[in-house]
Every structure is written in C-alpha cells, then in structure tokens.
C-alpha positions in Angstrom: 0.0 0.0 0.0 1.5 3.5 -1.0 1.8 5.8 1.9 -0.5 9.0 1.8 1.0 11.9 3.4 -1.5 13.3 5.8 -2.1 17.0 3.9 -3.5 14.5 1.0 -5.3 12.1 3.3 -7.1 14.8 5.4 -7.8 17.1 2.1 -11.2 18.7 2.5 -14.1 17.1 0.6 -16.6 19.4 1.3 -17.0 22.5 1.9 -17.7 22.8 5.6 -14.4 21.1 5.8 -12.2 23.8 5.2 -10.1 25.2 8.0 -10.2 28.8 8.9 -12.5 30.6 5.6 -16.1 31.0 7.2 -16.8 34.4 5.3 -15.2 32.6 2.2 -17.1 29.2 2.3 -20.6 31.1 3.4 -20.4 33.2 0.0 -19.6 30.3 -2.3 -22.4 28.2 -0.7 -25.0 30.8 -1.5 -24.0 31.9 -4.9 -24.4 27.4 -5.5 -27.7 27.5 -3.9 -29.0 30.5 -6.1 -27.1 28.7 -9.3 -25.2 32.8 -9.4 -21.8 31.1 -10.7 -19.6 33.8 -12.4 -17.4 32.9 -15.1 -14.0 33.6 -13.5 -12.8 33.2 -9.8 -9.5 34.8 -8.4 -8.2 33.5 -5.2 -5.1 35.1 -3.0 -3.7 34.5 0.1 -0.7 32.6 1.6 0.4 29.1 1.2 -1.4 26.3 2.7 -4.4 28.5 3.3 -6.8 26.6 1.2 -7.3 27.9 -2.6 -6.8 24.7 -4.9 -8.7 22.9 -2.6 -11.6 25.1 -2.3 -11.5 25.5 -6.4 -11.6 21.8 -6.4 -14.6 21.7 -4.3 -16.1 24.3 -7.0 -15.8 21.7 -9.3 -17.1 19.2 -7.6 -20.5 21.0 -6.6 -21.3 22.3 -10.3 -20.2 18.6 -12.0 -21.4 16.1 -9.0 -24.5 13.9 -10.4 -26.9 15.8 -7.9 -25.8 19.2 -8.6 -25.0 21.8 -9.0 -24.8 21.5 -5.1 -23.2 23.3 -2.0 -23.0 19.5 -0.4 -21.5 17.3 -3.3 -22.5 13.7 -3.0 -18.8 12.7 -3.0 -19.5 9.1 -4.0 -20.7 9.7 -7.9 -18.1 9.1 -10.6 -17.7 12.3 -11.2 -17.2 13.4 -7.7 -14.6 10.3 -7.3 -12.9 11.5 -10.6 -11.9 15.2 -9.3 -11.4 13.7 -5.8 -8.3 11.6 -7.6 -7.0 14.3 -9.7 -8.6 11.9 -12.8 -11.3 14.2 -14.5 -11.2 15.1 -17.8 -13.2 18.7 -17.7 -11.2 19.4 -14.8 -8.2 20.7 -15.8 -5.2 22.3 -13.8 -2.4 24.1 -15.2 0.4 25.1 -13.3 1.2 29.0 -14.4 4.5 28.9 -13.2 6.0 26.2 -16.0 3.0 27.3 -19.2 3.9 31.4 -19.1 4.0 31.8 -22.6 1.5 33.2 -24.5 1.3 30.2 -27.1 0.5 28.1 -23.7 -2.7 30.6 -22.7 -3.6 29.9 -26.6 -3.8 26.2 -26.9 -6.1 26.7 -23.8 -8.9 29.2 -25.3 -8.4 26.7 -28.3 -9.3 24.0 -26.4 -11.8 25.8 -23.8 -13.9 25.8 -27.0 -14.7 22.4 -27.4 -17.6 20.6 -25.3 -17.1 19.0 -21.8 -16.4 15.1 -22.5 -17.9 13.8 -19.3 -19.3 16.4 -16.7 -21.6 19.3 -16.8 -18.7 22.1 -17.3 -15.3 22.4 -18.0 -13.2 24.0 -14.9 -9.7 25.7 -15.4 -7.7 25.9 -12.5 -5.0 27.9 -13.4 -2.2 28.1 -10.3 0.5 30.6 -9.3 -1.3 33.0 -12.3 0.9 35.8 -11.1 3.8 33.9 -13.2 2.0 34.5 -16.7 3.9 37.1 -19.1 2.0 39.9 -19.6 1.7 39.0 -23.2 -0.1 35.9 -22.3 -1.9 37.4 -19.3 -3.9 40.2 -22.3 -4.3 36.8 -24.5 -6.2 35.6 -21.5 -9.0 39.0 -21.2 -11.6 38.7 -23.5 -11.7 34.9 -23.2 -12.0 35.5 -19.2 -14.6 38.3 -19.9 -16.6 36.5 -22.4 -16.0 32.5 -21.5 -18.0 29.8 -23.1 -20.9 29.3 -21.2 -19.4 25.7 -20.2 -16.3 27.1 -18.8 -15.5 28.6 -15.3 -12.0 29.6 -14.2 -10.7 29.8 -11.4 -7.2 31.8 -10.9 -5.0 31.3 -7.4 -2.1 32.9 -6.5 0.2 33.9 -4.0 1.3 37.5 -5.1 -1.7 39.6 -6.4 0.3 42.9 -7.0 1.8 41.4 -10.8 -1.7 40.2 -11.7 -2.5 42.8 -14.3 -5.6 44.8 -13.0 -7.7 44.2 -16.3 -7.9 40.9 -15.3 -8.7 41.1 -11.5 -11.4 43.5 -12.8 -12.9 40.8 -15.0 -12.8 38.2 -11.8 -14.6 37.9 -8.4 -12.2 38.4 -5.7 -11.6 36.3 -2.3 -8.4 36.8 -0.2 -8.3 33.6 1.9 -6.4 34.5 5.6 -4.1 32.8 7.1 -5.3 30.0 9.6 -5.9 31.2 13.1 -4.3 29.5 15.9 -7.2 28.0 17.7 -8.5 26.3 14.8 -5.3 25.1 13.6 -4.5 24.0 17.0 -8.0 21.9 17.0 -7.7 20.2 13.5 -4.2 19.0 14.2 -5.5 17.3 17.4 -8.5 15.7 15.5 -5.7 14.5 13.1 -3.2 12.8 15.7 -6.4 11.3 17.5 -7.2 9.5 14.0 -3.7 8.6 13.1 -2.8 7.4 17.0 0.0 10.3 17.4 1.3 10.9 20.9 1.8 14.3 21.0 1.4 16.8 24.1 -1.2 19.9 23.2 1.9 22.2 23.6 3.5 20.6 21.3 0.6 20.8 18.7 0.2 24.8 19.5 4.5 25.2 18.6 3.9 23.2 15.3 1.0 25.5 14.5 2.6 28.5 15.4 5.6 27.4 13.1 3.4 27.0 10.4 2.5 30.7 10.7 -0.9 30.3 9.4 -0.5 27.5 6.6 -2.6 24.3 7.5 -0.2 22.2 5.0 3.0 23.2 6.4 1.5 22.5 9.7 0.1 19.0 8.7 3.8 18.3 6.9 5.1 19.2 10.3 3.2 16.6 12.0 3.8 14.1 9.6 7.7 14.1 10.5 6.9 14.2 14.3 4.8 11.3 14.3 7.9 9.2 12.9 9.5 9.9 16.2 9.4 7.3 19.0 8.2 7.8 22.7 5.5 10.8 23.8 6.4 14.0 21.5 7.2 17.3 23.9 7.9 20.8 22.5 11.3 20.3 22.8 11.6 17.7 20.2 9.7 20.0 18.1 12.5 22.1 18.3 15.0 20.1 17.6 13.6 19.1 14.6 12.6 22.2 13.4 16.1 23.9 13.8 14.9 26.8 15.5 16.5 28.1 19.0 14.2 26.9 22.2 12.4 28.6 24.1 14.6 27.8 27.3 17.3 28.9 25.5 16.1 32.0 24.7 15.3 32.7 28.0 18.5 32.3 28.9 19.8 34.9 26.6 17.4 37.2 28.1 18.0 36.6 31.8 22.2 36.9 30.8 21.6 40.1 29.0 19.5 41.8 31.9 22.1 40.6 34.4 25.0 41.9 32.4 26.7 38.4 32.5 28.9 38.6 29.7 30.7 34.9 30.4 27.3 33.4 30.8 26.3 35.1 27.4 29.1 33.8 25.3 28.8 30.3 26.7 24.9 30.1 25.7 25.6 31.4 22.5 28.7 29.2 21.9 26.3 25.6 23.0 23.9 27.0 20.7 26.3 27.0 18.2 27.8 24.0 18.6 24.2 22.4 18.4 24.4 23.4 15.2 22.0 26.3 14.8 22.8 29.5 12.4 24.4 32.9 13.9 21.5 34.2 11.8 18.7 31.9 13.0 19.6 32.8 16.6 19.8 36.3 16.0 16.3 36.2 14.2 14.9 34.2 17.1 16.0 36.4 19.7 14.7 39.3 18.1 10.7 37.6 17.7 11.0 36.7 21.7 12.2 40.3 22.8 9.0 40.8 20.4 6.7 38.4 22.6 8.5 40.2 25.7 7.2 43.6 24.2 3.8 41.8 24.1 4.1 40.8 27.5 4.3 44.0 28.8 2.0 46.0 27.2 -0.7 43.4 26.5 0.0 40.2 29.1 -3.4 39.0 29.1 -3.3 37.9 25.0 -1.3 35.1 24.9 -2.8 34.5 21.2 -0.7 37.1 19.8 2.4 35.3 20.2 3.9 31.7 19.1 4.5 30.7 22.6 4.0 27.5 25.1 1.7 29.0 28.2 4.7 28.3 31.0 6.9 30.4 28.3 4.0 32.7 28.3 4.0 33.1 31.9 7.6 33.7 33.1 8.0 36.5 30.0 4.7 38.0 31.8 7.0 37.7 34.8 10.0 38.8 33.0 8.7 42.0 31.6 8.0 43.5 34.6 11.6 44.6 34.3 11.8 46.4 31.4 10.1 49.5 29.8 8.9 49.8 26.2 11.5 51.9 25.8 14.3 49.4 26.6 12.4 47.1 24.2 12.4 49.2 21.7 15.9 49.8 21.9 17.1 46.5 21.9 15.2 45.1 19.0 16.4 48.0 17.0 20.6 47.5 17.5 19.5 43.5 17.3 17.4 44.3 13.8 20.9 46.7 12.3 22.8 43.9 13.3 20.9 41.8 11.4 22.4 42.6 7.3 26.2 42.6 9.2 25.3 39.0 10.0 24.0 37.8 6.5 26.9 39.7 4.3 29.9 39.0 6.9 32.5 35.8 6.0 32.7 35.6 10.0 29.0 35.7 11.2 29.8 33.8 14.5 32.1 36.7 15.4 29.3 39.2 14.6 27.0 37.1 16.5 29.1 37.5 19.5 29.9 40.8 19.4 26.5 42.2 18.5 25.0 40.4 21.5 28.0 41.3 24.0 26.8 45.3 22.6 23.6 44.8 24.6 24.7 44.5 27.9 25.6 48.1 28.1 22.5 50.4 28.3 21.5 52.5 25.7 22.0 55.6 27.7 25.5 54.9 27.8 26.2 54.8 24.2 28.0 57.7 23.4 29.3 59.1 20.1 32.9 59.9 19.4 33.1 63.6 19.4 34.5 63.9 15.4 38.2 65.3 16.1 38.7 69.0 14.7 40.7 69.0 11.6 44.4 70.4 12.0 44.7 74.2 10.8 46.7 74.9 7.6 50.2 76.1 8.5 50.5 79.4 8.3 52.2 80.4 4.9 54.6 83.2 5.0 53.3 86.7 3.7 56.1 87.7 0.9 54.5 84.0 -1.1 51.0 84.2 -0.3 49.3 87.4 1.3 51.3 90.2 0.4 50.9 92.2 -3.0 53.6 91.9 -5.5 56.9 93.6 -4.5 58.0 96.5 -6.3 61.4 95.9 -8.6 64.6 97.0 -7.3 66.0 99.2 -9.6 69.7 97.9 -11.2 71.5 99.2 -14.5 70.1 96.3 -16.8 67.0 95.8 -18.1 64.7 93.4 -16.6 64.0 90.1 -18.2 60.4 89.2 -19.2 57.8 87.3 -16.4 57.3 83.5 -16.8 53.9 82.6 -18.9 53.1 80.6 -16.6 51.5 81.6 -13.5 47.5 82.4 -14.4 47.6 86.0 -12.6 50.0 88.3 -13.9 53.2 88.7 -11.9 56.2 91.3 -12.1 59.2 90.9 -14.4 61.8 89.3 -11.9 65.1 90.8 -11.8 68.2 88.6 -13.2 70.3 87.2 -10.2 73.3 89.1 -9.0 75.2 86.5 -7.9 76.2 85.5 -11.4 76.7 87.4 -14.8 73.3 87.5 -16.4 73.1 86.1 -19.7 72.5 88.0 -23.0 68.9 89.6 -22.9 66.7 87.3 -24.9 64.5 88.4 -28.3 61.5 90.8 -27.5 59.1 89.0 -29.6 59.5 85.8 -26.8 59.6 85.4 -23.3 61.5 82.7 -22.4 61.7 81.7 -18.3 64.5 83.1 -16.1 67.8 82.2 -17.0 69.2 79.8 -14.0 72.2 80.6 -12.7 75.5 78.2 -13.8 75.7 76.7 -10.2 75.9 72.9 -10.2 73.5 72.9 -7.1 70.8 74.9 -8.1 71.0 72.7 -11.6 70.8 69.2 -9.3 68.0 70.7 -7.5 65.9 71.5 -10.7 66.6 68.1 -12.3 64.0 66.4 -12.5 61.9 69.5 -13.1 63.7 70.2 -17.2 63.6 66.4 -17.6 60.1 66.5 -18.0 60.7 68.8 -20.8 62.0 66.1 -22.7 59.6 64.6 -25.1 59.3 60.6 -25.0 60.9 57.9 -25.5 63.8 60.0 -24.9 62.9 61.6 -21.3 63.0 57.9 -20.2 66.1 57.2 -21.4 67.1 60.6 -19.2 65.5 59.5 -16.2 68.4 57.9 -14.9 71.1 60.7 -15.3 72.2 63.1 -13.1 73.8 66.1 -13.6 77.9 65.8 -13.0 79.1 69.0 -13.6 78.0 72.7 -15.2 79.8 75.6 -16.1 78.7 78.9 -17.6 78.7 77.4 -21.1 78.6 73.8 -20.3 76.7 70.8 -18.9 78.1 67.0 -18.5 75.1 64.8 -17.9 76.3 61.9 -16.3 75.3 57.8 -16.8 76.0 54.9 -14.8 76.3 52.9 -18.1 78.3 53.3 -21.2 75.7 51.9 -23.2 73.4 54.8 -21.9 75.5 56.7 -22.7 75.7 55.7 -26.3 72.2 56.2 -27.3 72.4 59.4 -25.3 74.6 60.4 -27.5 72.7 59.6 -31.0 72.4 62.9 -33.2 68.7 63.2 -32.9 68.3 62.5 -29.2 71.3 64.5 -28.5 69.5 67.8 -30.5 66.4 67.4 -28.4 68.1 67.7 -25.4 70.1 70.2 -26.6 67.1 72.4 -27.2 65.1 71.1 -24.5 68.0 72.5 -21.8 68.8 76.0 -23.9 65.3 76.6 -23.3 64.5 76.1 -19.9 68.6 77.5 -19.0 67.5 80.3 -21.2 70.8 79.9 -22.6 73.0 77.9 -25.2 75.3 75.7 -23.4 77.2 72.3 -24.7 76.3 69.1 -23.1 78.6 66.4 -22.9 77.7 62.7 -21.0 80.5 60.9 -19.2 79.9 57.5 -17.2 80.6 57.7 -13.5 79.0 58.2 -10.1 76.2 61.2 -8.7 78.4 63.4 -6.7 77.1 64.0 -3.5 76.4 67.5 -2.7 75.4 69.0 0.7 71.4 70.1 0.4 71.2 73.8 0.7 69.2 75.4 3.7 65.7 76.3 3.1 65.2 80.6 3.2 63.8 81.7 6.7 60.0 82.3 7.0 59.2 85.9 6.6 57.5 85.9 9.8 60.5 85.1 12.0 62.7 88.6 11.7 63.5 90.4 14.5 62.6 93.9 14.6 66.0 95.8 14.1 69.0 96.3 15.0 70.1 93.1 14.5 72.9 91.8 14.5 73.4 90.2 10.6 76.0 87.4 10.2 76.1 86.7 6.3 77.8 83.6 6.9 75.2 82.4 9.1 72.1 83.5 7.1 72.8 82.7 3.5 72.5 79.2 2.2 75.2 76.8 2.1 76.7 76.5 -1.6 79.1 74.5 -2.7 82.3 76.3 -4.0 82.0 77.2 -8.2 84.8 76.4 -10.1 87.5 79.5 -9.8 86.8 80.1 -13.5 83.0 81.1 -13.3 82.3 82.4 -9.6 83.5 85.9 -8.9 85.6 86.7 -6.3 84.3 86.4 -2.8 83.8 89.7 -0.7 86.0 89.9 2.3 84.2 88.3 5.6 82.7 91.0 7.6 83.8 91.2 11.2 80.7 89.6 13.2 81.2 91.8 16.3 80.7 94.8 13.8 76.7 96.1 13.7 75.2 97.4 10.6 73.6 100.3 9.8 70.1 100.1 9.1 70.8 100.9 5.6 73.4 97.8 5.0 70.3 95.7 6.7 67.7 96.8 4.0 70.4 96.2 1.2 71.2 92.8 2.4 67.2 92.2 2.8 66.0 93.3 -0.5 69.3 91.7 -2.2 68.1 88.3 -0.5 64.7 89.1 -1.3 65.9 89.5 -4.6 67.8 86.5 -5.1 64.3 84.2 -4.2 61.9 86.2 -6.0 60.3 87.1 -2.5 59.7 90.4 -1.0 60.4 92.6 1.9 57.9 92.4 4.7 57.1 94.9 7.7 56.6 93.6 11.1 53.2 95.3 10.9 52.2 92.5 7.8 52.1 94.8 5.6 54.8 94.8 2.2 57.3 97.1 1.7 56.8 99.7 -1.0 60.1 101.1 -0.8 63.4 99.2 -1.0 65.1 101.2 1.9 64.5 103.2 4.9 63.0 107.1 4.0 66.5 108.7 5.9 69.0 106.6 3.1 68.4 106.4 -0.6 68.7 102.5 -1.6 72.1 101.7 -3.1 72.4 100.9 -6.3 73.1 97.6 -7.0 76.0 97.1 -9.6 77.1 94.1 -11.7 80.3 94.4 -10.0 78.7 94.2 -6.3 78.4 91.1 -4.4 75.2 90.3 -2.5 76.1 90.4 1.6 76.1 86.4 1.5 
C-alpha cells in the first residue's frame, strides 16, 4: 500500500471542511444555492491557506450527479474523478511552467470544445501571477466572455503582478491565514485519527511554526509522528532547527544581568548544536517581540507563538523592562541583522552584537568627530602680500614667466652671477638659472620633463655631474646609456630642451661615473621670524650653504665681515631686498604689511651694480 501523506489524506471534501475561511465558504455556498456562478474566480492568500482545494470543491459542486450543489454527493463518478486528480473537464495548469503566450492559446483553443464527461469544463490555473504579460492580455476577453461551459478559477500567492484588467474581470476572495485556535483543533482531530502521541503544547509550537498554513502544519506533523516515545515541545525544536524557548530565556535573563561569560557560553552551546548565527539572532529578536507583548498586552497570549509556562515567566520577566528598553534592543539586534547575513565571519558578529547589549542605551555615546588640524600658516612675501616692487639695477629686466595664471612682475636677473644675454622681445622665455651645479641638481627632474618621450625615459636615470657657464656634463651609470644618449637626434632634443629652460646655449657632454654627492642647501627663513631691528646680521650664518664654483665662473668672494661689527640700518635693508631678490620674494614689515620702498626714508637705496656682491 503506498503511503499518503497526511495533507492529501485529510484534504477537505466538502466544503464545511475547510479550516479557517467562514466568510469565504458562506459566499460560495449561497452563490451554489441560487445557481449565481460567475465565469471567472480569483483567489489570493498565503500558502497552505486553502485555494486549490476550495477550487476543487467548486468543481465538484457544479459537475457532481446531484448538482450543482453546496453538499456534493462525493460518491458519484464524477465526484470520485476530481477527488483523484482523474477528471477530464477538470483541468489544472500550473502557471509557473506554461507562461508563454502560445500556452494561454492552446487553452482558449481548447476551452472551445464541449465538456467530454461532466456538466462544465473548470480551469484551475495556479500561481497566475507567473504569466507574461503578453499571455496574461491573450487571456482577457476569453475570461470576460467565457463559453458558457467554462468557469476559471485563478490562485495565486502574489496579487500585485496580476494585471488589474484581469482582476477586474474576476470575483475576488483573499483567503487568511489559519488562526491559531482552529489550527490548534484540526491537528488534534488528526493525531487522534492517526494514533500520534503528541502533548497539546506541542501541537500549539507546530502551528505557530506554520505561521498560518494548515499544509505546512500537517507536513510538520507528519515528521513528528515518525518519532518514537510521547512528542514534547522540545523535540519540536529540535527538529525544526529553531532556537528553544529555554534557550532563549536564557539569553534574556544573561543580557538583563549583564553576564557577559554566561552570554558567550549560551551562545557558543547554541552553536555548537548546530544552529545558524542568523537563525539565533532572528529568534531572539521575535522573543524580545513576545517580551514587548508581554508587557504591554499580558493578558493575550494569542498574539504570540509561545508555550503558556513560556508565556508566563515572560509575563513575569517583563515587569523589568520599559517599552522603551524594548524598543531599543530590538532596533541594535534588527541593524545587526544585514552585518550577519553579508559578513564571512558571522559567528564573530553574533558574538559581538549580543555582547553590545549589555551596556545600556544611555550609555552609548558618540565619538566627538576630532577637529581638523589648521593649515600652516604660509609666509606673507608668497602668499598674502601684494607683489613687490622691482629693485631698480642698470640692466633691463627680463620678461615674467607665462606661466602663472595672474600676472606677476618681471623678476630681476640674479646678482650673484653674470646674467646672460637679454633674450629676443618677440618671446619670453623663463629666467635664465644661474650656472651653479647645485641649483642645476635641484631643478633636475623638473627640465627632464621637458623632454619629449621615449627619450625623457632614457634621461630619467642621469644626473647632472658638472656645469659651467657654457657647459653641462650629464652623467650615466652605463656606457651603453651613454651611447644612445649620444645619438644625433636625441642629443639635438636635449640640446634644445635645456637651452630653453637654461634660457641659454650651453654644450652638453655625457660621461659614465658616479652622482656626486652634494650638501642640500638650507631652506630661506620664514618671513614671519625677523627680528625687529637692530640686529645683528652674520652673512655667513644667514645665507644658504653652496658648494664652492669652479674659480673660472664664480667671482671673487667679498672679504668676511667682522661679526662683532653692527650694521647700519641701511646695510640691513640692502642685504634684505638683495636676499629678497635672489628668491623672487619680497620685503615684509613687522606690521604684515609689504614694503613699498626698497630702503628706509633717511638713506636712498644703493644701487646695486654688476660688480657688487650680495652680503652672502
């Protein structure tokens, strides 16, 4: 003998039968009794909540031999027939798997045709919300003009993506989900039959699993009654998977008593047991949901899927807590909830999310955001003041750079070296650098860039090994660099590329050897640091560290100054401009503001002449 599960064995026949759809089954009845059948049906609601079955029993009442009838004999052939899924007029098409519109066609085409055996044919079309929409408009004027033989009746689970044009052409019935009592009752009438032993508490936890759907809840019952021995709630829970109640009270009682060891040794067993970081979390959150319940409604124990002693010491429990508290505690359990499901490590989430409840809400504090640091202070010659005024000298000024955006003053050519010839009006090349080695190394990289490729990567290993006023000798670790260095067309581009940015014509040579090593020159003082005079001024002390210039280029140095000896004011503003001078800067009062002359109202400023030597 095949084995029948029991959500086929106990299959309503008729329609007083049916668990939980008074309202539903009343309306049906009446519209039988007064023969008011309409030519489609649509029926909604969750799973296991009785559509296909009550559509059967639709076609059961208008086919059976004594109808049509509300109270089907259920012992004609035609009754048998659609009682064992066997009729020929009664045909059910799974929606899901037949979405196509050539599907919906081949059954208008055949909706046609006259019933072979019973009084009408009856489409049961199920899970309808899976149709295309193509096939769902082939389906309207057939469902709003049927053959008077035909009756459909449409169920699904999702009404929102059944098109409204053909709800409108239906009569509606949303079938609820089972309530508890009578769920509770039917399973009981079931184990009686099938000699189950089963306690009622744990018949109310299988219903309450099944959250509404008889089948799931008669499925249930169908794998408990395999087990040996009288069947409690806690082997319900076992073989559900889900977290026990004891268990969960535990949790609780650890996180109101701030037990952290406790805590992570009930979570750990729980693990162990095998149950999901997620499906504890879950759990946890639906009892601090029955706890809410508890205390702010303790006398309806319907509304939650609890055991009555479970019932009772939450009652007892929630005395403790405010709604507030509640509250909070389901919301940082519910945000920990998506850190769970995406992270690699959700046992370590688990932990700590849970080990986060034992401190109050009210001591949660936020991080005060640290201030972001202030800008240092940039010196006023560079960045606040105006542009300096020129110092006047005996040769002409060369032309400003092109390439700051807001127009700048011409700079004056250095005086520590002879300036080279003035350039063409008609072009403004940048300020010719001086033939020191140093300031040359320090501006490298900077003319390399000049080069165009592939032959600025060839450069980017070389180094500058020695310049004089009319010539540079780039310098190569490697002959062989050296040799393609040397190649006329690469050796014209840099030719042109360095007369450019020296603003002169110079001869470049290569040679292979070693970087010299050169002590790094000492970066100007800040404007902001002067001393309001008099001051004592040691040029040694004060001007940058060079390295000495071949004897054939450099002038002479001046004679050292003595440094017990205090200058004038005037030898101060003339070794302050000159310095200014040299790094394009300007000459700033102690007030902030820029000077507009370049020395003291009581001395005219010195000329400076190609044959005078800056103070450093």
């Amino acid at each position: 003998m095949v084995y029948e599960p029991l959500h086929h064995k106990y299959r309503p026949q008729r329609f007083g039968d049916v668990v939980g759809q008074g309202p539903i089954i009343a309306t049906l009845t009446n519209a039988l009794k007064t023969n008011r059948i309409a030519n489609a049906y649509l029926f909604t609601g969750s799973r296991g909540t009785g559509k296909t079955t009550t559509a059967r029993l639709i076609a059961k009442a208008l086919n059976c031999i004594a109808g049509p009838t509300p109270d089907p004999c259920g012992s004609c052939e035609q009754c048998l027939a659609i009682a064992g899924g066997s009729a020929l007029d009664v045909i059910e098409i799974d929606a899901a798997s037949n979405t196509g519109v050539d599907n919906i066609r081949e059954l208008i085409e055949r909706a046609q045709f006259a019933p072979v055996q019973s009084r009408r044919k009856i489409y049961i079309l199920d899970e309808v919300h899976m149709l295309s929409s193509a096939a769902f408009n082939c389906l309207l004027k057939t469902l709003e003009e049927p053959p008077a033989h035909v009756t459909f009746v449409l169920a699904t689970t999702d009404p929102q993506k059944v098109l409204p044009t053909v709800i409108s052409r239906c009569q509606r019935f949303d079938f609820r989900r089972i309530p508890l009592t009578e769920m509770v009752d039917h399973l009981e009438a079931i184990a009686f039959k099938e000699n189950i032993n089963v306690e009622t508490e744990a018949l109310e936890l299988v219903a309450q699993i099944a959250q509404g759907g008889l089948r799931d809840a008669e499925s249930l019952l169908d794998q408990l009654a395999l087990l040996d021995g009288v069947i409690d709630a806690e082997r319900v829970w076992q073989l559900v998977g889900a977290v026990p109640e004891r268990e969960l009270l535990a949790l609780v009682d650890s996180i109101q008593a701030a037990d952290s060891t406790a805590l992570i040794e009930q979570v750990r067993r729980l693990l162990d047991s095998g149950k999901e970081p997620l499906q504890v979390l879950q759990d946890l959150l639906g009892f601090y949901r029955d706890l809410l319940i508890a205390l702010t409604a303790p006398d309806r124990r319907d509304l939650v899927a609890l055991t009555a002693p479970t019932w009772q010491q939450l009652v007892e429990r929630a005395k403790f807590y405010s709604a507030a508290q509640l509250l909070a505690l389901q919301e940082r359990l519910r945000q920990a909830e998506p850190q769970i499901k995406a992270s690699t490590q959700p046992r370590l989430w688990l932990e700590v999310s849970l080990l986060s409840l034992l401190a109050p809400p009210a001591e949660r504090t936020e991080t005060p955001a640290r201030p972001l640091p202030s800008p240092a202070p940039k010196p006023p010659a560079t960045a606040t003041a105006p542009p300096p005024a020129s110092i006047p000298a005996s040769k002409p000024a060369v032309p400003p750079p092109p390439a700051p955006p807001s127009p700048a003053p011409p700079a004056p050519p250095p005086a520590a070296s002879p300036p080279p010839p003035p350039p063409p009006p008609t072009s403004a090349p940048p300020p010719a650098i001086p033939a020191t080695p140093a300031l040359l190394r320090d501006r490298w990289q900077e003319w390399l860039r000049l080069i165009p490729q592939p032959t600025q990567s060839l450069m980017s290993s070389s180094f500058c090994y020695e310049q004089t006023a009319r010539q540079v000798v780039i310098g190569f670790n490697s002959a062989a660099l050296v040799k393609r260095a040397s190649e006329p067309k690469r050796l014209k581009q840099i030719q042109e590329v360095l007369q450019q940015f020296l603003g002169t014509a110079v001869d470049i040579k290569f040679a292979v050897g070693k970087e010299p090593q050169v002590a790094p020159s000492a970066p100007p003082p800040p404007a902001d640091s002067y001393t309001p005079p008099p001051v004592s001024f040691s040029p040694p002390a004060s001007a940058p560290p060079e390295p000495a210039p071949p004897p054939a280029v450099s002038p002479p140095l001046p004679e050292p100054r003595s440094p017990q000896t205090i200058e004038e004011p005037d030898e101060l503003d003339r070794a302050a401009h000159g310095l200014a001078e040299f790094f394009n800067g300007a000459v700033v009062n102690f007030d902030g503001e820029t000077s507009d002359e370049p020395a003291p109202a009581s001395a005219p400023p010195p000329v400076i002449d190609e044959e005078d030597d800056l103070p450093f």
